[in-house]
VOGU-3710 file (C-alpha; in Angstrom, 3 decimals, decimal comma):
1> xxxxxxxxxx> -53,884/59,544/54,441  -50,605/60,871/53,539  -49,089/64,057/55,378  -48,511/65,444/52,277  -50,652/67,734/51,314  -52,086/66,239/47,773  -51,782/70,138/45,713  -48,221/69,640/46,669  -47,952/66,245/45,363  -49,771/66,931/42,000
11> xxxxxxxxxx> -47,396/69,715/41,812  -44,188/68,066/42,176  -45,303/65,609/39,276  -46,290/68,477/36,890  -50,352/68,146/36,965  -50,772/71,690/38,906  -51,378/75,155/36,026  -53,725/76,879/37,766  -56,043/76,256/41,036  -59,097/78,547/41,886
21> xxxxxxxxxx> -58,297/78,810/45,784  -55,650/77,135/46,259  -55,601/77,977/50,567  -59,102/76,644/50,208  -58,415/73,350/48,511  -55,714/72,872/50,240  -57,749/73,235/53,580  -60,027/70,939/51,920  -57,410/67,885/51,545  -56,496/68,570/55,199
31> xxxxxxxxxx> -59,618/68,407/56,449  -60,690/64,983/55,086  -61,744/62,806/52,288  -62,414/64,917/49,216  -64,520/63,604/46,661  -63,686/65,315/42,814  -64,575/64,974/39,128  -62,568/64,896/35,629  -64,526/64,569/32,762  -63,817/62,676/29,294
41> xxxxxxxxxx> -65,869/63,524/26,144  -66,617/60,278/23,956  -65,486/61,193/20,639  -63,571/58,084/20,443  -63,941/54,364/21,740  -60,600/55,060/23,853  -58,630/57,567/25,723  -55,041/58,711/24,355  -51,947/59,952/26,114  -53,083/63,562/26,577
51> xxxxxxxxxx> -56,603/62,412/28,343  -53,824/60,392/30,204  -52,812/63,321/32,100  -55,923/63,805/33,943  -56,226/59,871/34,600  -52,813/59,715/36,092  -53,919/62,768/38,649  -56,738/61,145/39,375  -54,848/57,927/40,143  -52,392/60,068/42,519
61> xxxxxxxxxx> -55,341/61,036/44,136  -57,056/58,247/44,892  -53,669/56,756/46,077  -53,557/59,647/48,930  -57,147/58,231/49,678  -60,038/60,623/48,081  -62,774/59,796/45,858  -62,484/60,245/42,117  -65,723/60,496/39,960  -64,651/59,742/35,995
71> xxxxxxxxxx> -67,416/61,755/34,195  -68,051/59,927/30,467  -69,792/63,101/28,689  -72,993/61,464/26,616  -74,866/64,115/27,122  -72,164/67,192/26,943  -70,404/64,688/24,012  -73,665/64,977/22,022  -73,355/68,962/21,999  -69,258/69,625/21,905
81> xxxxxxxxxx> -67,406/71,563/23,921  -66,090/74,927/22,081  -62,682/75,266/24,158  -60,053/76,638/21,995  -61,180/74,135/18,541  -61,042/75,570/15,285  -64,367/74,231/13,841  -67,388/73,032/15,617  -67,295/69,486/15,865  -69,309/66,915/14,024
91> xxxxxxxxxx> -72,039/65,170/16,137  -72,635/61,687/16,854  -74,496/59,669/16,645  -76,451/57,700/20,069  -74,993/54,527/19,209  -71,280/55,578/18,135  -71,354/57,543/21,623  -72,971/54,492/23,783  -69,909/52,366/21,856  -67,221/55,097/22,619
101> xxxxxxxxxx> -68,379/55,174/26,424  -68,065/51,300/26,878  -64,104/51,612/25,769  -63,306/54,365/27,785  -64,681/52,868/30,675  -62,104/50,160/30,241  -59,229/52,507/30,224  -60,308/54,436/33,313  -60,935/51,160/35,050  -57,274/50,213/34,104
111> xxxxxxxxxx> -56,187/53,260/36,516  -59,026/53,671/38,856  -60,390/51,440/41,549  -64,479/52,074/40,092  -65,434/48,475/42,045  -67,361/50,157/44,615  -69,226/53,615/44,615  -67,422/54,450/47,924  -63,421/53,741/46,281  -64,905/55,585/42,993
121> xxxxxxxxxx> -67,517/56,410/40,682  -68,329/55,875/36,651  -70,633/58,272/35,662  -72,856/59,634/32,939  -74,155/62,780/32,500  -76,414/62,087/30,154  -78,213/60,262/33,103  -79,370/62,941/34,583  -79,861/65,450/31,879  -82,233/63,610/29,187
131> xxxxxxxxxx> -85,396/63,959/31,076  -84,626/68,013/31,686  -86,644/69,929/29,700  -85,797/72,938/27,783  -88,238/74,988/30,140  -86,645/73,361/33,176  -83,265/74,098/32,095  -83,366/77,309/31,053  -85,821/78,336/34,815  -83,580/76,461/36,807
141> xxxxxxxxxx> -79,987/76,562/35,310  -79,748/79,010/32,541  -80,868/82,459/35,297  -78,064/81,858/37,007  -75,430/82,713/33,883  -75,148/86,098/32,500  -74,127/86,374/28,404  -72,034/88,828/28,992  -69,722/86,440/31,475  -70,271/84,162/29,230
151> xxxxxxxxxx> -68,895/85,922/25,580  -65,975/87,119/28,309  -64,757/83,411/28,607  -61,114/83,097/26,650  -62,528/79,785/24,943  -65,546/81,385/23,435  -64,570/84,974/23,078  -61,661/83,405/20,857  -64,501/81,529/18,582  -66,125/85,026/17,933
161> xxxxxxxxxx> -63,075/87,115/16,715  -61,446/84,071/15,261  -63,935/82,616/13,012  -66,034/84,115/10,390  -69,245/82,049/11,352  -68,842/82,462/15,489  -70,133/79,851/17,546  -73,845/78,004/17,201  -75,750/78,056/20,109  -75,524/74,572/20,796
171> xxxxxxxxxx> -71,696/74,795/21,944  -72,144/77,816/23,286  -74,499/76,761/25,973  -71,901/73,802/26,759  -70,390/75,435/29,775  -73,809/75,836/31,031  -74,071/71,668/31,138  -70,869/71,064/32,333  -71,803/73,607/35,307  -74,378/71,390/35,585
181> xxxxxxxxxx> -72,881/68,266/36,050  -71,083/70,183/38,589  -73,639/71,032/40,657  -75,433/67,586/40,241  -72,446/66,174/41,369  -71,966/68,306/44,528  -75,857/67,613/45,681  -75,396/63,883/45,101  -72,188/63,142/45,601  -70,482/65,914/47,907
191> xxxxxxxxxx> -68,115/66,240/44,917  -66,242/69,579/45,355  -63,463/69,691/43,332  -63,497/69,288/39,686  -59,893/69,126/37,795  -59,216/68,838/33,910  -57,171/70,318/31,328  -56,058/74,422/31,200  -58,659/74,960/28,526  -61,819/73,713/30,962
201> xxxxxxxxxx> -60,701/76,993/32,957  -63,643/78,993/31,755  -66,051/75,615/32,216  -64,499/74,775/35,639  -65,354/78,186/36,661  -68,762/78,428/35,540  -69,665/75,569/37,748  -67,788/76,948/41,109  -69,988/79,712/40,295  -73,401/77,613/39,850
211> xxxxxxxxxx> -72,689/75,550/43,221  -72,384/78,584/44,584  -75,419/80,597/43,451  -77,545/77,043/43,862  -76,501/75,814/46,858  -74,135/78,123/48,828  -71,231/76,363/48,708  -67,440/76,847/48,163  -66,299/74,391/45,341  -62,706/74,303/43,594
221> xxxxxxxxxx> -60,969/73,892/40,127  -57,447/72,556/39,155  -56,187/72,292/35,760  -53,087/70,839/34,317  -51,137/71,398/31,284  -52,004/70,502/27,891  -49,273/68,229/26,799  -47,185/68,805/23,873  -43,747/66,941/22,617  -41,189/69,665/22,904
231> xxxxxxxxxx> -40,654/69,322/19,116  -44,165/70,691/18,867  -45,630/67,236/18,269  -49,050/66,845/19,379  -50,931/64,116/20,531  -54,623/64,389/19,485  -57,715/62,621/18,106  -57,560/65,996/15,589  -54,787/65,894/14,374  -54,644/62,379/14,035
241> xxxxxxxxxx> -51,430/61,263/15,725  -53,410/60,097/19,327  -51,213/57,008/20,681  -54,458/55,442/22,144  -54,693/53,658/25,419  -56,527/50,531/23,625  -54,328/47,581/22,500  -56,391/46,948/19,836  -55,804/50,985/18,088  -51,948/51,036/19,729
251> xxxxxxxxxx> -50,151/48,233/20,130  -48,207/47,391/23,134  -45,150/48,016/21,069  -46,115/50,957/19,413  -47,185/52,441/23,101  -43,851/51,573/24,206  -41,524/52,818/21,179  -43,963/55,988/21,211  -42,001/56,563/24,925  -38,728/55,569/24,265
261> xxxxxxxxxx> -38,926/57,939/21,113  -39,352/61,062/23,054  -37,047/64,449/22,691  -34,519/64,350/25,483  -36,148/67,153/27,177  -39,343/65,819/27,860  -37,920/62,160/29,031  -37,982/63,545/32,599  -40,984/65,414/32,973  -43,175/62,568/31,202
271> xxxxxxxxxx> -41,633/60,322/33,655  -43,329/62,498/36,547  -46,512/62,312/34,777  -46,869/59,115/32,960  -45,428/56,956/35,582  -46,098/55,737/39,368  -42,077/55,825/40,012  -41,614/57,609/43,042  -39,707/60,968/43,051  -36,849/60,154/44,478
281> xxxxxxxxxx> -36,480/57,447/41,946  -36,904/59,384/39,217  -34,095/62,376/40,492  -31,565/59,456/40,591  -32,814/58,435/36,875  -32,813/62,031/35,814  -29,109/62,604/37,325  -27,680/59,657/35,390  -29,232/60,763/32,318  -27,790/63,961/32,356
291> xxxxxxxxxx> -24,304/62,649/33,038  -24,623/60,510/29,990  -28,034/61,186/27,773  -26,533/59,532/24,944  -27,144/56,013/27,195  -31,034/56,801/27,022  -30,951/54,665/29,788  -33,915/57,403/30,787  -36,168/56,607/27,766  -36,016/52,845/28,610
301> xxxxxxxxxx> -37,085/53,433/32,005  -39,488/55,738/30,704  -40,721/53,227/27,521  -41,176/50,620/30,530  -42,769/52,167/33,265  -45,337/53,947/31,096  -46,278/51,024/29,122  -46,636/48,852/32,719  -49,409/51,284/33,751  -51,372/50,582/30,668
311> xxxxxxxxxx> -50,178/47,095/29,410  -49,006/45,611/32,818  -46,179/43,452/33,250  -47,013/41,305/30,144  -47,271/43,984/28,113  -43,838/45,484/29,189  -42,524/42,125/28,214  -44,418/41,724/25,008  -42,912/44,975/23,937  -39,033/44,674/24,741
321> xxxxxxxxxx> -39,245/41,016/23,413  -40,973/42,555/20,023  -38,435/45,353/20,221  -35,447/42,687/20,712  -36,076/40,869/17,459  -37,348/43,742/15,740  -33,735/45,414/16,150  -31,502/42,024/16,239  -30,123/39,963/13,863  -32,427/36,823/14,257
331> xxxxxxxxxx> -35,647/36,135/12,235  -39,105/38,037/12,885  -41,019/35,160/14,628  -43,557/35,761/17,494  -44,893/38,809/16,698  -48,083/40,151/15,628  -49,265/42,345/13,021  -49,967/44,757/15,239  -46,805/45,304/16,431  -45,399/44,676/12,648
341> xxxxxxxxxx> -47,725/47,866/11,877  -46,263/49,876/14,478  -42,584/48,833/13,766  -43,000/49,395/10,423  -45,297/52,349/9,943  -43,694/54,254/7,711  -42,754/51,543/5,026  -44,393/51,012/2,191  -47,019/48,325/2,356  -48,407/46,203/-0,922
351> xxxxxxxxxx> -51,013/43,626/-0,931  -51,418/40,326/-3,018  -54,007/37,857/-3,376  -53,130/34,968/-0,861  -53,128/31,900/-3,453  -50,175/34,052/-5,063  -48,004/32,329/-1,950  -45,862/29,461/-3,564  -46,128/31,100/-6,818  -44,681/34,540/-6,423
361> xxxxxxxxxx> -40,442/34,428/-7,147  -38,269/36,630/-4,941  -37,373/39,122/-8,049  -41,279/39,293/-9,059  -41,778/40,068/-5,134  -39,065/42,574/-4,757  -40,386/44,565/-8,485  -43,884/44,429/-7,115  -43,254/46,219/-3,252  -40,824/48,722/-5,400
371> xxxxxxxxxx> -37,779/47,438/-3,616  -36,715/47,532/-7,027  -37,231/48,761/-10,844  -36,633/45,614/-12,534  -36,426/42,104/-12,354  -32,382/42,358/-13,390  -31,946/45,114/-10,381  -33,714/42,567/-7,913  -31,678/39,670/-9,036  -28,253/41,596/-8,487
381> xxxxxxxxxx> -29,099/42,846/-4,955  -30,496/39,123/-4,110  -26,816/37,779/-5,185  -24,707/40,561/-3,836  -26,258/39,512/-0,688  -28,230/42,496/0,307  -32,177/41,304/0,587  -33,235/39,797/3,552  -37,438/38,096/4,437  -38,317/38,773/7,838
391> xxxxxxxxxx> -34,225/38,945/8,353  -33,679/35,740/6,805  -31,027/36,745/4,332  -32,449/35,074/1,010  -29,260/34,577/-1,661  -30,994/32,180/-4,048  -32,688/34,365/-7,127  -34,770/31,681/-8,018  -36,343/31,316/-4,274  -40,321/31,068/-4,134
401> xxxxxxxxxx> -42,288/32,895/-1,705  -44,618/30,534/0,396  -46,616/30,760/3,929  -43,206/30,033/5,808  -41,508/33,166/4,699  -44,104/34,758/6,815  -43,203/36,518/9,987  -47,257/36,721/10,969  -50,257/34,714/9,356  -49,904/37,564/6,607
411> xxxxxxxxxx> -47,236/39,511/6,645  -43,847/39,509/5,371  -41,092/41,982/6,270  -38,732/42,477/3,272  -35,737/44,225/3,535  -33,498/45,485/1,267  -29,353/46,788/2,538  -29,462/48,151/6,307  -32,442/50,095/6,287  -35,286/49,752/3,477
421> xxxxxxx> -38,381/48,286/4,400  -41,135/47,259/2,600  -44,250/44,911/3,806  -46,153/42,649/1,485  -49,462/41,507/2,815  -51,104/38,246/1,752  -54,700/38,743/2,312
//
């Protein structure tokens, strides 16, 4: 085990906000092998860059040699947990939970060494709670927890005076499951430290407190920030702009753009926390960046070290190969649609039957995507040299469309002067 005390570590790489006893975990780590929990509700058939966080600590962890237990919430992800949301979430369903916990076990086995239960454990807590009864629970759980501790926590104190219809019951007694699992967890597993994002504070809590009251034992929490862009940009299944750890809902590329897009002043504290580049590495890559940030040399590194942890080696190369023709001069050839979408998100996209291919004329094609008004506009910026399929420059106005033009099976990239974009499917 490494000398280094593992708070320290998780510090230096920007995972540490808060710790509940921070001389006592720390004695903890020095003592031996510590065995600790995250959880991950399964709202979604695969983790995103801000569940990422706690992965990556998890990883560090492990690395220094303890015992990570990835919690997959189907029982807590049936109820919802309160913390800090604006509206009570919508429920699921037992199937659209049972398929959201099979895809994020594939991202935290892309991290975590799960292959045996003594490197790590895949868990869920549903396994242990849906043969509790009501009775049960409330006898052997629910004395333990007074209201009043319970209205003080910041999470649900802020539902009552924020929100005209409060809280239901059902989220409300959330913490009381989570502190739960806790407790579970420390009888069957000797788990006794359980980390996750600043707003599980008043959950992470609640459970110290229950191994305490059940079993007389010290436990500990850790938290780490929730991450936002420095713009303000979040990165959430709410607000809808998640970059998802599944290939299939982000695509290499779009993963790796997503990190070579970031504000200058997060390049070097994303490197700490979405990468396994040592430290000293990353002070050298942070001192040439600030001798010359208009290199971005930083954001490649970045773009390519983040998207190896994820999308390995092949999907490092996938992306600066995709980003290479993207952004060069020759023709789009090689790439998926996929990566297409991701390139070109914000164009605007038209569809057309596909036995329209060898019919459709280049002016007809450019009216139709809006590239432009009228068949006589088209047919002077085809001549004066300024439309360009899939960066083929096209100068014939009387050129026909067919299945080579395309740069995928369906797509064609048409593009009109330096920087207009529009995509024409063929369905």
């Amino acid at each position: 085990m490494a000398s280094t005390n593992p708070v320290d570590v998780l510090r230096a790489r920007g995972f540490v906000a808060d710790v509940t006893d921070e001389d006592g975990l720390r004695a903890a780590f020095d003592g031996g092998r510590v065995t600790f929990y995250v959880g991950f509700d399964p709202t979604a058939s695969s983790l995103h860059i801000g569940n990422l966080v706690g992965v990556m600590a998890m990883a560090h962890l492990q690395r220094l040699g303890h015992r990570p237990i990835a919690l997959v919430g189907g029982a807590t992800g049936r109820i919802g947990d309160p913390s800090f949301k604006d509206e009570e979430r919508q429920l699921l369903g037992d199937e659209e939970i049972d398929a959201n916990l099979a895809g994020q076990r594939r991202d935290l086995e892309r991290l975590l060494d799960l292959s045996t239960p003594e490197a790590g454990l895949l868990v869920d807590n549903f396994d242990w709670t849906r043969d509790v009864t009501v009775l049960e629970f409330l006898r052997d759980i629910g004395k333990h927890f007074s209201v009043n501790a319970m209205i003080a926590k910041e999470s649900v104190r802020k539902r009552l005076t924020e929100r005209d219809q409060g809280i239901s019951f059902t989220e409300f007694s959330y913490q009381l499951l989570q502190a739960f699992d806790f407790a579970v967890l420390f009888e069957r597993e000797g788990c006794i430290l359980q980390g996750g994002g600043t707003d599980q504070w008043g959950n992470i809590t609640a459970g110290i407190d229950l191994v305490r009251r059940l079993h007389g034992a010290e436990a500990y929490g850790i938290t780490w920030p929730l991450i936002e862009r420095s713009d303000g940009k979040k990165f959430s299944k709410s607000t809808g702009t998640a970059v998802w750890l599944n290939p299939d809902m982000t695509s290499p590329y779009g993963y790796y753009q997503w990190f070579r897009n970031v504000p200058d002043d997060d390049v070097i504290r994303f490197l700490r926390l979405y990468t396994f580049l040592d430290l000293d590495e990353i002070a050298e890559v942070e001192r040439a960046h600030a001798e010359d940030p208009g290199r971005r040399g930083a954001h490649t590194i970045l773009a390519a070290e983040a998207t190896r942890v994820i999308h390995g080696d092949e999907g490092v190369a996938a992306a600066e190969r995709a980003s290479e023709i993207l952004f060069g001069e020759e023709p789009f050839a090689g790439l998926d649609d996929a990566t297409l979408d991701a390139a070109f998100e914000a164009a605007p996209s038209q569809s057309f039957p596909r036995d329209r291919l060898g019919q459709i004329g280049i002016l007809d094609l450019l009216r139709e995507v809006g590239a432009a008004a009228s068949n006589g506009e088209a047919r002077r910026l085809v001549t004066g040299g300024g439309v360009r399929l899939n960066n083929v420059p096209i100068a014939d106005d009387a050129h026909v469309v067919d299945a080579d033009d395309l740069a995928t099976d369906r797509t064609l990239v048409v593009r009109v002067g330096k920087k207009r974009y529009h995509l024409a499917r063929f369905e």
